[in-house]
C-alpha atoms as one frame of an Amber mdcrd trajectory, in Angstrom:
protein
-149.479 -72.029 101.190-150.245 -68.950 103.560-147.761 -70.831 106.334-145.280
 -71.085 103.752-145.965 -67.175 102.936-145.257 -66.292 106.831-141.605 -66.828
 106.329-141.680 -63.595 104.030-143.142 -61.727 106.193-140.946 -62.814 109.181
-137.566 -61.312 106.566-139.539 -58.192 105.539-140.910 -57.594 109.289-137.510
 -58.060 110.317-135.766 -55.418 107.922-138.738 -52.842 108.054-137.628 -52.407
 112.054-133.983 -52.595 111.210-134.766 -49.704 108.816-137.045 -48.327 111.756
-133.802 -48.733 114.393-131.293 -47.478 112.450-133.073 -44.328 111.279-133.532
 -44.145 115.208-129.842 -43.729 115.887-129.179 -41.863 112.805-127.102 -44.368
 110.721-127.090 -43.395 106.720-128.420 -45.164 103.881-125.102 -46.662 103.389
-124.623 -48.071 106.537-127.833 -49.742 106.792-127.694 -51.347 103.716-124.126
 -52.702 104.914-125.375 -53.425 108.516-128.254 -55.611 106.719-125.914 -57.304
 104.032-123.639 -58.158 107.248-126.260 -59.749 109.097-128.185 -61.731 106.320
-124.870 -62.952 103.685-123.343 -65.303 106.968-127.350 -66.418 107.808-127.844
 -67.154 103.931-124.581 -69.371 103.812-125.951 -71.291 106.447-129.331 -72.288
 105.524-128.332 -72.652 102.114-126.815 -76.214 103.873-130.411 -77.015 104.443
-132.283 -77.037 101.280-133.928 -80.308 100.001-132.021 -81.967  97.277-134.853
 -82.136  94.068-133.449 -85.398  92.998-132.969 -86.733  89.082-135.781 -85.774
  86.922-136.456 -86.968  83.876-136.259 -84.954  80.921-139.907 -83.325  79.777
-141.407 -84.690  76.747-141.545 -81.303  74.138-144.132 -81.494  71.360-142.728
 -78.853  69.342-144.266 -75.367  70.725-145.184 -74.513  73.941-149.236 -74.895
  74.752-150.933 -72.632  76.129-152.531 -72.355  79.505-155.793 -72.455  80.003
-157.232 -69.176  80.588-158.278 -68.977  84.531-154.223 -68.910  85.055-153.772
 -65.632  83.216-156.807 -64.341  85.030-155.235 -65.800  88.725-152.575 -63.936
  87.313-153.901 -60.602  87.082-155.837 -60.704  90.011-152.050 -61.807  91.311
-150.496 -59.015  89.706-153.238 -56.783  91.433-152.188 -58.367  95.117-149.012
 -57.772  94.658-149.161 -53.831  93.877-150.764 -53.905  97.004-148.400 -55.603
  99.226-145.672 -53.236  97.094-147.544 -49.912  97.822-147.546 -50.579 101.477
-143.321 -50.777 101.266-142.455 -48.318  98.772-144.674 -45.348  99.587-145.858
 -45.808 103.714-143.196 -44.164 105.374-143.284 -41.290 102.664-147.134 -41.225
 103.455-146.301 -40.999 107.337-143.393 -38.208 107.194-143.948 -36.345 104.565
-148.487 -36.458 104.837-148.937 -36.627 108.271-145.656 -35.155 109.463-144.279
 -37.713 111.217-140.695 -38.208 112.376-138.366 -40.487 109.830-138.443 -43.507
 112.532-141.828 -43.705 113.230-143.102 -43.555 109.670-140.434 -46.471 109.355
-142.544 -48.782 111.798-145.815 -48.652 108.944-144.399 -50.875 107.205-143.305
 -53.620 109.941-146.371 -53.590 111.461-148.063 -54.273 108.251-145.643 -57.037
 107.866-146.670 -58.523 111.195-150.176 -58.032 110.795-149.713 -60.545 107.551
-147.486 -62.999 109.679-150.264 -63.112 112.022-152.706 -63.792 109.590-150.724
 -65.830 107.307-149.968 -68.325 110.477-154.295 -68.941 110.546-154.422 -68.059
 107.316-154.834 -71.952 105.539-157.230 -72.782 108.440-159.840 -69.936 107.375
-159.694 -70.840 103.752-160.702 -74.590 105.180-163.583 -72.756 107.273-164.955
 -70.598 104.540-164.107 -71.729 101.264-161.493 -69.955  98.713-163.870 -67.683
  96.848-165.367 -66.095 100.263-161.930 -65.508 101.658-160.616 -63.809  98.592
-163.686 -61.868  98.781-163.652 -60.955 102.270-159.877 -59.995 102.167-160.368
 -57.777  99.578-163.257 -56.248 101.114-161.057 -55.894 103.771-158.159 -54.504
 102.478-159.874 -51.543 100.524-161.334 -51.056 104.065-158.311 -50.935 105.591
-156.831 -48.727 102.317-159.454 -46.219 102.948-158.484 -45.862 107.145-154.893
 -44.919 105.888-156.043 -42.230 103.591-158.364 -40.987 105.510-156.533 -41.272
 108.664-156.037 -37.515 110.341-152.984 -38.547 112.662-150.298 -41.020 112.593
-151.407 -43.980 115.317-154.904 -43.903 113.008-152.787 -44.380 109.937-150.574
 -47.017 111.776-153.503 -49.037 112.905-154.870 -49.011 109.161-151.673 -50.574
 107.914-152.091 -53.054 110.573-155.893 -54.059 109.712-154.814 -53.674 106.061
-152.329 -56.448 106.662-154.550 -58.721 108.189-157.032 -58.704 105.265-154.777
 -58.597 102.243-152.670 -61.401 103.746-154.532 -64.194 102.560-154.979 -63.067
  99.033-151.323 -64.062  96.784-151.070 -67.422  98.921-154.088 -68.523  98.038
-154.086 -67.039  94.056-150.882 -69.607  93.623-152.214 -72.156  95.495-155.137
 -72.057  92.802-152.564 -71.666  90.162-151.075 -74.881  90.913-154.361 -76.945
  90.411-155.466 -74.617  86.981-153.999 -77.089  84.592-153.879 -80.712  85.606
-150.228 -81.935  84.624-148.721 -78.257  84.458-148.752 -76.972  87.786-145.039
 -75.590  87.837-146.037 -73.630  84.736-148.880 -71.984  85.768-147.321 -71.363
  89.369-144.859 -69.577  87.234-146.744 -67.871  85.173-149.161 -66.978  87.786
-145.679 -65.729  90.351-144.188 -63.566  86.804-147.644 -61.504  86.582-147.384
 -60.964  90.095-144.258 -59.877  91.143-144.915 -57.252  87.578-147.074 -55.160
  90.197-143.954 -54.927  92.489-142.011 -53.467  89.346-144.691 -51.074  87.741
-146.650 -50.697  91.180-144.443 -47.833  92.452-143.945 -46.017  88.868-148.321
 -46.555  88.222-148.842 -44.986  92.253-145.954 -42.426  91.568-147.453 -41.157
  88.397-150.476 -40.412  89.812-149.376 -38.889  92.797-147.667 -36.578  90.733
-150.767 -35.761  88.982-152.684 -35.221  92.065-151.380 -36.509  95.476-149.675
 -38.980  97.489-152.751 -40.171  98.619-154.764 -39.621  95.435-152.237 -42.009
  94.034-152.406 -44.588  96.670-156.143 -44.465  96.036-155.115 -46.981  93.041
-154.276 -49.453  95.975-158.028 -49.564  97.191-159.356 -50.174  93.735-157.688
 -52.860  92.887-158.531 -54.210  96.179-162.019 -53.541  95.071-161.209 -55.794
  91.635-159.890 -58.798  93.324-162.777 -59.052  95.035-165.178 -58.462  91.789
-162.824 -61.029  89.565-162.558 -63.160  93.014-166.453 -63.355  92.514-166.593
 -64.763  88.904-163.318 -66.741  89.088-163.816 -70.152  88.222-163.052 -71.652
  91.061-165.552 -74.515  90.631-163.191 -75.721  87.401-159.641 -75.982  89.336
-159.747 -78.717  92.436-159.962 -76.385  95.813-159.101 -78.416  98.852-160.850
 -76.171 101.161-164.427 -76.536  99.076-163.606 -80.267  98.344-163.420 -80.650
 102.698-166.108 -78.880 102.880-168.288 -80.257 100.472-166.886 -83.903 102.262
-167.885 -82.484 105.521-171.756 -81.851 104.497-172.263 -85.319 102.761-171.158
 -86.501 105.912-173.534 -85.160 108.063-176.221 -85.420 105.242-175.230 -89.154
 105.335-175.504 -89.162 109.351-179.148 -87.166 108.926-180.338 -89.774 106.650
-179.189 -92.891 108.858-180.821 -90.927 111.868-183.857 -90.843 110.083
């Protein structure tokens, strides 16, 4: 799921220095958003050629109402929801941080946000590998860890290339986190996986929509970075709810390998013996 999650970051890395390069050679709004609607309508055409045909499916069996999902979706889900903000805060309010906090000019505060894109490509690439190596609780943990880490360089940061390189850790640690939330969403109920994948994607992308009024609110109250603050504790509450989720109910392939992997060489031990 994180390799699938790359190719997002590849389109938002790629607009975040288009952004960067046409603030560079003084284009306006206007003729960015052209420039980029020029470039990606003809690209869009093309690989729309290329999607998999779903096939005939037959018609779901209704029972009358619509059940409910068991509860450790809705709680995936807020954790989701959580993630998200977080990944939103980073585009909506980083180059205002960088210009208008640290005083930096228009296209450099522009490049935050593409590095923190690439940062989560790179890590996105690895990304299913170290959930095989350390199990899905610890890397939801440690990536949350991370990221309030990496939250707390930014605001803290006293010049630009410190805030810059905070983005970039930032992105490696947070990267991890919504892959792997829908990847559990989609073994929470046996039998209803596209259900709670959608349920699980709806309270997520919320944080994208209420993230930037919730962090502008509050830096009207106090600051730009006293609002951003929010971004660091919800970091801090994936990693609590990451902690209690039941994880041991839904089927994790990384634990299941890695549970394989130590009867294995308990097995070999005991033949040895």
């Amino acid at each position: 799921m994180s390799g699938m999650h790359a190719g997002w970051c590849v389109g938002a890395m790629s607009g975040g220095l288009f952004g960067a390069l046409t603030a560079f050679i003084g284009l306006s709004y206007t003729q960015t958003v052209l420039g980029v609607a020029l470039a990606a309508v003809p690209v869009a055409l093309a690989l729309g050629r290329t999607y998999l045909d779903d096939g005939a499916r037959p018609a779901a069996r209704t029972s009358g109402g619509r059940a409910r999902l068991p509860v450790a979706v809705y709680v995936i889900g807020a954790l989701a929801f959580m993630a998200f903000l977080t990944e939103g805060a980073v585009a909506d309010w980083s180059g205002l941080l960088l210009h208008g906090e640290l005083r930096t000019a228009e296209w450099v505060a522009a490049l935050g946000y593409p590095l923190f894109e690439a940062a989560m490509l790179a890590g996105r690439l690895v990304g299913d590998r170290v959930r095989t190596l350390l199990g899905t609780r610890r890397l939801l943990v440690a990536a949350s860890l991370g990221t309030a880490a990496g939250t707390g360089v930014v605001l803290g940061a006293p010049a630009t290339p410190v805030a810059l390189a905070g983005f970039v850790f930032t992105g490696l640690a947070v990267c991890t986190i919504v892959p792997t939330l829908i990847s559990l969403a989609g073994t929470a109920a046996p039998g209803r996986s596209d259900a709670s994948v959608a349920q699980v994607s709806a309270m997520g992308y919320g944080g994208l929509l209420v993230g930037p009024v919730l962090i502008g609110w509050l830096a009207e109250a106090t600051s730009l970075r006293g609002g951003l603050s929010l971004v660091a504790l919800f970091a801090l509450l994936i990693a609590a709810g990451s902690a209690m989720l039941p994880i041991g109910a839904v089927s994790d392939l990384a634990d299941v390998r890695a549970a394989a992997s130590r009867d294995a060489a308990d097995g070999e031990r005991a033949l040895a013996a």
